[in-house]
VOFI-351028 format. One record per residue (C-alpha): x, y, z. Coordinates in steps of 0.1 Angstrom, whole numbers, padded with zeros to 4 digits, always signed. Layout:
BEGIN
XYZ;...
END
This chain:
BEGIN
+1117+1704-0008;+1102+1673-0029;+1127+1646-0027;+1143+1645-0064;+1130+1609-0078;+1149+1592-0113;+1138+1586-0146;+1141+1555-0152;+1140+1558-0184;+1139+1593-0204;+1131+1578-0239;+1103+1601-0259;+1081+1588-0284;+1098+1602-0314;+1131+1595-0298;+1120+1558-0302;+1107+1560-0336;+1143+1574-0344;+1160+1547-0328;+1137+1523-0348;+1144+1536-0380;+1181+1536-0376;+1178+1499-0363;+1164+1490-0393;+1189+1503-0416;+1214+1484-0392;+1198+1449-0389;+1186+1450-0427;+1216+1465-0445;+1193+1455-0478;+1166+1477-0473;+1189+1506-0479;+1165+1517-0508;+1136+1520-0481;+1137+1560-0482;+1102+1573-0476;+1100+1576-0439;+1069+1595-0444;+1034+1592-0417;+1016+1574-0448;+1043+1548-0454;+1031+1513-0436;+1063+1511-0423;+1065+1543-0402;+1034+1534-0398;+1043+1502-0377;+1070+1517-0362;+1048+1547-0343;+1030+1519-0332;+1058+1501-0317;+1067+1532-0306;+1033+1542-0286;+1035+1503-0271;+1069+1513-0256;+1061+1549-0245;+1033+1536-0223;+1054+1505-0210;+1081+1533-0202;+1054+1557-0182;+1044+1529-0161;+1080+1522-0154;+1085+1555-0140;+1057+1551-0117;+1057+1530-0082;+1035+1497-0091;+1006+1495-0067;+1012+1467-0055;+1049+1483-0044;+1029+1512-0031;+1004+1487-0012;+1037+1466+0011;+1046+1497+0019;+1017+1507+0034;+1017+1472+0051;+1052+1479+0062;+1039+1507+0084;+1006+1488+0096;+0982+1504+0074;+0953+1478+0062;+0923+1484+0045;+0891+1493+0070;+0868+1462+0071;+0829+1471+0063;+0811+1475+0092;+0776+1455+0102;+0746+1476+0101;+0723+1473+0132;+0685+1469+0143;+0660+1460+0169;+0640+1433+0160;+0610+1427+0176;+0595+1390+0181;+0557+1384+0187;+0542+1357+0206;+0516+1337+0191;+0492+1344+0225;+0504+1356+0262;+0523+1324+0276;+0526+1311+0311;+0565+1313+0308;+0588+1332+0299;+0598+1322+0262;+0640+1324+0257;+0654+1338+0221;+0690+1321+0219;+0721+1341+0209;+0720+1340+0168;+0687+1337+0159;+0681+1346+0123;+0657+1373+0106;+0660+1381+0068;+0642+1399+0043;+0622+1387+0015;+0640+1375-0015;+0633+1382-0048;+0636+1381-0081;+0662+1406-0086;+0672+1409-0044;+0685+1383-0020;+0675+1386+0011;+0694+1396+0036;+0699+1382+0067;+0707+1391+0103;+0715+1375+0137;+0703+1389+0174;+0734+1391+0194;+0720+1388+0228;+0693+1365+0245;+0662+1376+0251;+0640+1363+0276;+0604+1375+0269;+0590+1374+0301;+0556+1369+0311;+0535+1392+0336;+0500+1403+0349;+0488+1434+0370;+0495+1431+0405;+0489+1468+0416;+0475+1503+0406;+0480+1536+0417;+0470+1573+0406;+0491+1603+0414;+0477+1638+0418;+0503+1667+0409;+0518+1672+0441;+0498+1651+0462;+0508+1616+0475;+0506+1585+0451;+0474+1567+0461;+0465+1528+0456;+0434+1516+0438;+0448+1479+0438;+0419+1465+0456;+0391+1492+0440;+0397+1477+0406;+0394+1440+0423;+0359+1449+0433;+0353+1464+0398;+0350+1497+0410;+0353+1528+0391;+0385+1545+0390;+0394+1579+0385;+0428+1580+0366;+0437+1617+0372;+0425+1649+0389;+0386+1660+0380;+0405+1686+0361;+0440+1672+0348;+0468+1689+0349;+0505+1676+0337;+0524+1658+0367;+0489+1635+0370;+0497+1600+0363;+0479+1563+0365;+0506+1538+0379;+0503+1502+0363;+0521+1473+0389;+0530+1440+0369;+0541+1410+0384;+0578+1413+0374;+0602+1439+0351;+0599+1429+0317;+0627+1450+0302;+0630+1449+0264;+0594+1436+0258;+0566+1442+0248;+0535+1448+0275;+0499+1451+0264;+0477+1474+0292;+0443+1467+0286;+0416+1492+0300;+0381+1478+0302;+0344+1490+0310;+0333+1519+0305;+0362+1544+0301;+0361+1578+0287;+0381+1608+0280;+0369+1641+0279;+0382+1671+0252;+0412+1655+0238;+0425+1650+0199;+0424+1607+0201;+0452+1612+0178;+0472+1632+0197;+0463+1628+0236;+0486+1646+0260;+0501+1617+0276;+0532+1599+0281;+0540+1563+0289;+0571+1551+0310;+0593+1528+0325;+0611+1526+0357;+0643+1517+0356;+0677+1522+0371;+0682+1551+0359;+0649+1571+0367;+0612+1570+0350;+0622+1558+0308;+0599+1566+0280;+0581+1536+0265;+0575+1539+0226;+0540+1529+0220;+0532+1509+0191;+0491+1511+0190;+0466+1531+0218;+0435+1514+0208;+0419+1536+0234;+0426+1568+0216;+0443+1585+0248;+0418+1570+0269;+0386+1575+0250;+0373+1537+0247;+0380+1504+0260;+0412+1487+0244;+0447+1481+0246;+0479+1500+0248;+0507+1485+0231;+0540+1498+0244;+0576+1487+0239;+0590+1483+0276;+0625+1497+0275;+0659+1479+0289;+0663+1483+0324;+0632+1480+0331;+0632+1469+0368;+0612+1461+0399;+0606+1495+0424;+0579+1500+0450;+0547+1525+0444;+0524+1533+0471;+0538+1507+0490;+0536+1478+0466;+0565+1462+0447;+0568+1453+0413;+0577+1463+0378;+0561+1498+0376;+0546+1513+0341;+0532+1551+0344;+0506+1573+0319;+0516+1610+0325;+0497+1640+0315;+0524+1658+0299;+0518+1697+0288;+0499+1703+0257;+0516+1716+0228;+0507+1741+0202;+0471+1733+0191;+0468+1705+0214;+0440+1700+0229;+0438+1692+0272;+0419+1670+0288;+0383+1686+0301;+0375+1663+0328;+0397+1632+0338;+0389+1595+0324;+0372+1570+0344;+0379+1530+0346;+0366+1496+0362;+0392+1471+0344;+0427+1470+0341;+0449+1443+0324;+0485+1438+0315;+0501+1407+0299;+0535+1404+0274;+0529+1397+0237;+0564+1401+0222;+0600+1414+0230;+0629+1431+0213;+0665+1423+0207;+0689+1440+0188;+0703+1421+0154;+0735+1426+0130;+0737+1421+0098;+0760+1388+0093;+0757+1354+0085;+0773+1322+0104;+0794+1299+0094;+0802+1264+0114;+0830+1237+0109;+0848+1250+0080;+0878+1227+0070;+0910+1258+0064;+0937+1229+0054;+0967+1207+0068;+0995+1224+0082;+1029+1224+0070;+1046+1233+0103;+1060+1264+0091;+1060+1296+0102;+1037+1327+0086;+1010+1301+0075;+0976+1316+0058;+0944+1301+0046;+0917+1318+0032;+0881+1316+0043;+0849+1312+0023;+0834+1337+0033;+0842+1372+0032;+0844+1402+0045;+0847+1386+0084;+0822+1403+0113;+0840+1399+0146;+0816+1389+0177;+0817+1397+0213;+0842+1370+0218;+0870+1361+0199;+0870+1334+0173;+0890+1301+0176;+0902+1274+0161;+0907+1237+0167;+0942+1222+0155;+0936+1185+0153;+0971+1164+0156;+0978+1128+0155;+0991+1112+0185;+1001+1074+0184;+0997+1058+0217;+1021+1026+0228;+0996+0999+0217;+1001+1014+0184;+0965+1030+0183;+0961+1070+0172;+0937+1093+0183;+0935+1131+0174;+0945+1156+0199;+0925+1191+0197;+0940+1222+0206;+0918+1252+0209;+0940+1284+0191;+0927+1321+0200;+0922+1353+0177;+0942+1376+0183;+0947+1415+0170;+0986+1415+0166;+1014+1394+0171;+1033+1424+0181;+1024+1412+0216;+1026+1377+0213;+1052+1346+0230;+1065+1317+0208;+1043+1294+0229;+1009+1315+0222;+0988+1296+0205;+0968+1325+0182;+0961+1336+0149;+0947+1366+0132;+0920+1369+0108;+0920+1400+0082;+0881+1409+0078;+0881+1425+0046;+0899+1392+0025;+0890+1368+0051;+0925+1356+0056;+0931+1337+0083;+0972+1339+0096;+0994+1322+0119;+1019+1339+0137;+1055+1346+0114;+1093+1345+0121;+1112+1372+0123;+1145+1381+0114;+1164+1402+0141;+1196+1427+0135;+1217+1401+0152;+1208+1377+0132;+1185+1354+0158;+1154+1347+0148;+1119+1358+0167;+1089+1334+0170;+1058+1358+0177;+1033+1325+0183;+1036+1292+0183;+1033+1271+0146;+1006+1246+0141;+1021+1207+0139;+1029+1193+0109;+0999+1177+0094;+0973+1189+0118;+0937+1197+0103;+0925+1233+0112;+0887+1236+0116;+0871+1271+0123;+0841+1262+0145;+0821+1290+0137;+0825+1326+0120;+0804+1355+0109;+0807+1373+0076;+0786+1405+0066;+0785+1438+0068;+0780+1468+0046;+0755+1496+0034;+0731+1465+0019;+0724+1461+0059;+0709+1495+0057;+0678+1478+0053;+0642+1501+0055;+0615+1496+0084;+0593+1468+0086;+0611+1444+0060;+0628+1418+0087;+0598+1398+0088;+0612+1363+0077;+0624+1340+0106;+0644+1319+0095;+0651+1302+0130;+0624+1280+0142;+0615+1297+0180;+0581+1281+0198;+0553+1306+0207;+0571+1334+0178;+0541+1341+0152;+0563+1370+0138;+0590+1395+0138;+0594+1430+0127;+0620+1457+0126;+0604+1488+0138;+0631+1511+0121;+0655+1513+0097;+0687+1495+0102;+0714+1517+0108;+0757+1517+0107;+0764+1492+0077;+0795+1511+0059;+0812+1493+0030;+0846+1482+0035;+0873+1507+0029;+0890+1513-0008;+0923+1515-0018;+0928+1550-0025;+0910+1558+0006;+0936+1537+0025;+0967+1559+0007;+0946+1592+0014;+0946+1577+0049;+0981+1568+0053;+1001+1604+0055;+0970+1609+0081;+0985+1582+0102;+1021+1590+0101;+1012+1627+0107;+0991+1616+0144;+1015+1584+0150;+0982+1575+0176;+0987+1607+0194;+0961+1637+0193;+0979+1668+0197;+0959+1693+0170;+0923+1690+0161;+0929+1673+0129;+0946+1647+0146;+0913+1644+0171;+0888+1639+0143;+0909+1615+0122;+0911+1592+0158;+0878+1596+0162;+0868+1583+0131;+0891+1554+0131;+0876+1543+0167;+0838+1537+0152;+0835+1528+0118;+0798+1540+0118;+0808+1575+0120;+0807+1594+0092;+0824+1630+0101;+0840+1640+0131;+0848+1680+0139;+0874+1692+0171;+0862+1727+0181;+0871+1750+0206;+0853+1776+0224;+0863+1809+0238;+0861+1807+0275;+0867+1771+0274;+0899+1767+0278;+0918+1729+0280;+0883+1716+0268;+0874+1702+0231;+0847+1693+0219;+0845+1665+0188;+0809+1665+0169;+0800+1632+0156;+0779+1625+0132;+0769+1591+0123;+0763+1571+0088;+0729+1577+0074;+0709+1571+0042;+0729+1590+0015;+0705+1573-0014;+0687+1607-0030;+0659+1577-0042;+0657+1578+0000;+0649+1614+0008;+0643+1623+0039;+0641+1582+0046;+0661+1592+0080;+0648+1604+0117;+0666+1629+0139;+0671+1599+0162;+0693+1583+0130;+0718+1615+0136;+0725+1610+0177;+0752+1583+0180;+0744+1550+0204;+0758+1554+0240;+0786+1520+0230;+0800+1545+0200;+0803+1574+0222;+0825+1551+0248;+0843+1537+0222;+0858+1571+0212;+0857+1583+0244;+0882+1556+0255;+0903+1557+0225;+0907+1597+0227;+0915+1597+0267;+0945+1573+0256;+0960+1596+0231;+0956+1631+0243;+0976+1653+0260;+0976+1653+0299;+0956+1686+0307;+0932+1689+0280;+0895+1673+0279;+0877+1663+0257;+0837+1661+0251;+0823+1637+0224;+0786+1649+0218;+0764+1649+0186;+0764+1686+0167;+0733+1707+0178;+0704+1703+0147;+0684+1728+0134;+0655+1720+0115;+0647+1737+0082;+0620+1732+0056;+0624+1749+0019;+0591+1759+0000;+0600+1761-0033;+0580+1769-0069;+0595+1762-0103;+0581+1761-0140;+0589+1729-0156;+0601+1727-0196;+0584+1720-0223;+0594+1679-0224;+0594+1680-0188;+0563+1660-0168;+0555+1673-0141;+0557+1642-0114;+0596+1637-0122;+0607+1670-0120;+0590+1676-0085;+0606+1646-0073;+0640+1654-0087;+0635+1688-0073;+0626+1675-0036;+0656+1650-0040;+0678+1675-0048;+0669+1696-0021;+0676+1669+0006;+0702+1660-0009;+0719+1695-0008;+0714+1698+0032;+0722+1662+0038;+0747+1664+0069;+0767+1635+0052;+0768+1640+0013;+0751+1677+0011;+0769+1707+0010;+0791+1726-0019;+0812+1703-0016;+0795+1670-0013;+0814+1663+0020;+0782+1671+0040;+0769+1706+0052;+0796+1722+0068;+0794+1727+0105;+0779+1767+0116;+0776+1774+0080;+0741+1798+0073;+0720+1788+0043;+0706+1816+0021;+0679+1808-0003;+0698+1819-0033;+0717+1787-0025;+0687+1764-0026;+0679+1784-0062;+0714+1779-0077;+0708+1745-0068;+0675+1736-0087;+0688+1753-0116;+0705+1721-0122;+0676+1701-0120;+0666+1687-0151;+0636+1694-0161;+0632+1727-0146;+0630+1758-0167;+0627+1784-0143;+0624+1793-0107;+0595+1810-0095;+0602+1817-0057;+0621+1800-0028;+0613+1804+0010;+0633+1790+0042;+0620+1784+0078;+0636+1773+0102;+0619+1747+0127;+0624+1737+0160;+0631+1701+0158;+0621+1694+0196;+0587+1707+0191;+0583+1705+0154;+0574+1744+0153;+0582+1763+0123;+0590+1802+0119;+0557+1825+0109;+0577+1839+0084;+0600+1831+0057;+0639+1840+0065;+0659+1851+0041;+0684+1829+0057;+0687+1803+0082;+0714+1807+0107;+0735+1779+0124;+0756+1779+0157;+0792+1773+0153;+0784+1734+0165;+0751+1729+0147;+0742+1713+0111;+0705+1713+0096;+0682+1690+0092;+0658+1684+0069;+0619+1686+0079;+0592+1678+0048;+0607+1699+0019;+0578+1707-0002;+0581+1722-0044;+0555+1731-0062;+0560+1720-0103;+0539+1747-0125;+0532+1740-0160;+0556+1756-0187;+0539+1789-0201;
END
């Protein structure tokens, strides 16, 4: 039953136009001639004003004022979701190979351009990278299920070198030895003499490079093959992954690198006879670290204490990005010394999440992100009548200095590939940087009305997952750069759930299809993070798996008639927007809440929605297929519809519509 609430005040409109009228007679006895209380007399006229002042003034008297409706929502510890910092590697290059190893600091700055219209926007590597250098110290070629054999001392006499079977097969592989692990850099091989590669696409050799780390044999990404897959004398660019470490080949240590035929795929062609070489190179010419998006702030004045409890200063700079370590603050007090000198005494304060936890002798403070509000611990009032000192107050007249903060964050962190290319920290022996991909994970800070659509959420879980609903809405308030979460169970698997994640992406239509498959598989930290957060809250006996939904590609081939007014260019792009748009695993779906998970797509769908294109008069024909998204692969035929798994959502591979003229 819905708790009965009170009118405050029950007054209608015309009941305060009567009330007004008879107050008139009343108050001004010697108007009594005033008789014509009709709509067209100014009088009445004024009155239904003053009347429909009042009415509203009464309507928003019956309501709970927001900002009543916002301490409540303090009162039970909800607060408004801070943005989070969108994330990227940068990678630095070196101005030529060095002889040492050249050290990025913690914070160094990359930005965009600026422009007219855009500032740029600027981010800050949170780890040090040490680029270090390294040569070839060893060589070895593997035969498919034959021993690894050494060429070290072959190439040294510039002998030719086969670098896989006279007929090669995949599980061959050339073993390059450098000096030292270079993880997270960036390793040029260079093959000299006369090399040459027999039957292969240059474009698309079969061939893998990798890494050995902790963890096994890691894919490198390549950034240029200048030999074409072995073809011709150049270098191979590749982008040395973290962990990279030192292991032993053919009885030779060092940091090992290895080519691998891999199988051909569809259409690809296969090496005819194996490539030959008499040089072989390495050296380092960059490295990689990843960057957030936030700026840094240092020595910022808050203010003088006033020795009170429940003290709060606001900073400069908002919203607030929180680093690996928790922020502090220096309290600088006065102290007079016998011989009647003073000196200031500093007092290092600590960050800290809640004072729920907190002594009266703690030196701490919080900070709220999203206002940039800095607090110091309050007072409280108990039943009995004592009163409760969660931390301890800064002195009277002490200076608080913040020695350093970060504030950023949001979608305008989402920036595209290939625009961080301003350093704006001076590093020797750096000619450049680049982000090789997008940045990723910037989410604007939450709203208001999100936070009251959030708040029966939390008193319904009270930070315990008991029913799925209570498993996604923890798992999205454990990493703020998750965009859905879905609880399933399966038959058969009983005790076990599984929560899908699925993790912020480019929702700008303008940005079709801007976003890789890799963009949809959440980092390793934001898997732990909910991981760790869901073991805490669940009940004893049941599991729980946190794993990306299972992607199915799908490509729509469309042809519509454009109007009359309609050109041609526009509506095609509208059209292909539109269609990304409607199988976006974020914003697409009916409802614009994303595709729902398992649900088939028929291409009456895809029709019904470029009907509301503008621009487009009619449609001609619609066809699905569904692609493989490991192999790229596309059905034969068109489906009439694509089917989904219960755990699987689609994604979108090269939409293509056709615009005819209008008849």
């Amino acid at each position: 039953m819905t708790l009965p609430a009170p009118n405050l005040d029950d007054r209608s409109f015309q009941d305060l136009v009567d009330e007004a009228k008879r107050m008139v007679q009343r108050r001004w006895p010697e108007w009594t001639g005033w008789t014509d209380h009709n709509v067209s007399d100014p009088g009445v006229t004024l009155i239904e004003t003053f009347a429909f002042m009042v009415e509203q003034l009464i309507f928003r008297l019956n309501r709970v004022p927001d900002k009543n409706y916002v301490k409540f929502l303090e009162l039970i510890g909800i607060e408004l979701r801070p943005p989070h910092a969108a994330r990227a590697d940068v990678t630095f290059w070196l101005t030529a190979p060095q002889p040492r190893a050249v050290t990025l600091a913690e914070g160094c700055e990359v930005a965009t351009e600026r422009t007219d219209t855009l500032e740029a926007v600027v981010f800050r590597t949170d780890e040090v990278l040490d680029i270090v250098p390294c040569h070839r110290v060893a060589a070895a070629v593997g035969r498919s299920g034959a021993e690894v054999e050494d060429r070290t001392d072959a190439l040294a006499i510039g002998q030719e070198v086969a670098l896989f079977s006279d007929q090669p097969a995949p599980g061959d592989a050339l073993y390059v030895g450098l000096s030292n692990p270079t993880p997270s850099c960036v390793v040029a091989v260079r093959f000299t003499g006369d090399v040459e590669g027999y039957g292969i696409n240059p474009l698309h050799p079969p061939r893998v490079w990798q890494a050995w780390t902790g963890q096994g044999w890691k894919a490198c990404e390549i950034e240029r093959d200048e030999t074409g897959g072995f073809n011709r004398a150049g270098d191979v660019i590749l982008h040395v992954p973290r962990g990279h470490t030192e292991s032993t080949v053919a009885g030779r240590a060092g940091g090992w690198l290895r080519c691998s035929v891999t199988a051909p795929m569809e259409g690809q062609a296969v090496y005819r006879a194996t490539p030959r070489v008499r040089g072989l190179e390495a050296f380092t010419v960059g490295g990689t670290a990843t960057a957030v998006h936030s700026e840094e702030i240092h020595n910022e004045i808050l203010g003088v204490s006033e020795g009170v409890p429940g003290q709060w200063f606001d900073l400069e700079h908002r919203p607030v990005t929180f680093g690996s370590a928790p922020e502090v603050i220096d309290v600088t007090t006065e102290v007079r010394h016998p011989d009647g000198t003073t000196t200031g005494e500093i007092q290092e304060w600590v960050r800290v999440e809640s004072f729920a936890t907190t002594a009266a002798h703690d030196r701490c403070f919080r900070i709220d992100p999203t206002g940039g509000r800095v607090e110091f611990a309050p007072a409280v009032r108990t039943t009995d009548g004592s009163v409760d000192q969660r931390g301890a107050v800064p002195p009277l007249g002490a200076v608080l200095r913040i020695p350093c903060y970060r504030f950023g964050g949001g979608r305008s962190g989402n920036v595209s590939a290939r625009t961080l290319v301003v350093l704006k920290s001076s590093v020797p022996s750096v000619a450049r940087c680049e982000n090789r991909r997008p940045a990723e994970g910037g989410v604007d800070g939450e709203s208001l009305d999100a936070a009251k659509q959030r708040a029966p959420l939390a008193f319904r879980t009270r930070d315990r997952a008991v029913t799925t609903e209570d498993f996604e809405y923890l798992t999205l308030e454990a990493a703020r750069d998750l965009a859905r979460a879905r609880c399933q169970s399966r038959p058969g698997e009983l005790g076990l759930l599984r929560v899908l994640v699925v993790p912020h992406v480019p929702d700008d239509p303008s940005l079709a299809g801007g976003f890789e498959l890799d963009h949809l598989r959440p980092k390793d930290a934001t898997l732990d993070a909910v991981r760790a957060h869901l073991d805490g809250r669940r009940l004893v006996g049941t599991r729980v798996v946190v794993e990306p939904p299972r992607y199915q590609g799908v490509t729509v081939v469309a042809r519509v008639r454009a109007g009359r007014q309609a050109h041609a260019l526009d509506v095609e792009r509208r059209a292909i927007q539109c269609v990304y748009t409607y199988l976006h695993p974020v914003v697409g779906g009916p409802a614009g809440t994303g595709w729902p998970f398992g649900r088939p797509l028929a291409a009456g769908e895809i029709h019904a929605a470029l009907n509301r294109v503008a621009g487009v008069d009619l449609i001609e024909d619609v066809l699905l297929f569904a692609v493989d998204v490991a192999t790229g692969q596309r059905t034969a035929q068109p489906l009439p519809r694509v089917e989904l798994p219960v755990d699987g959502l689609f994604f979108s591979v090269a939409h293509q519509v056709r615009v005819e003229p209008p008849r």
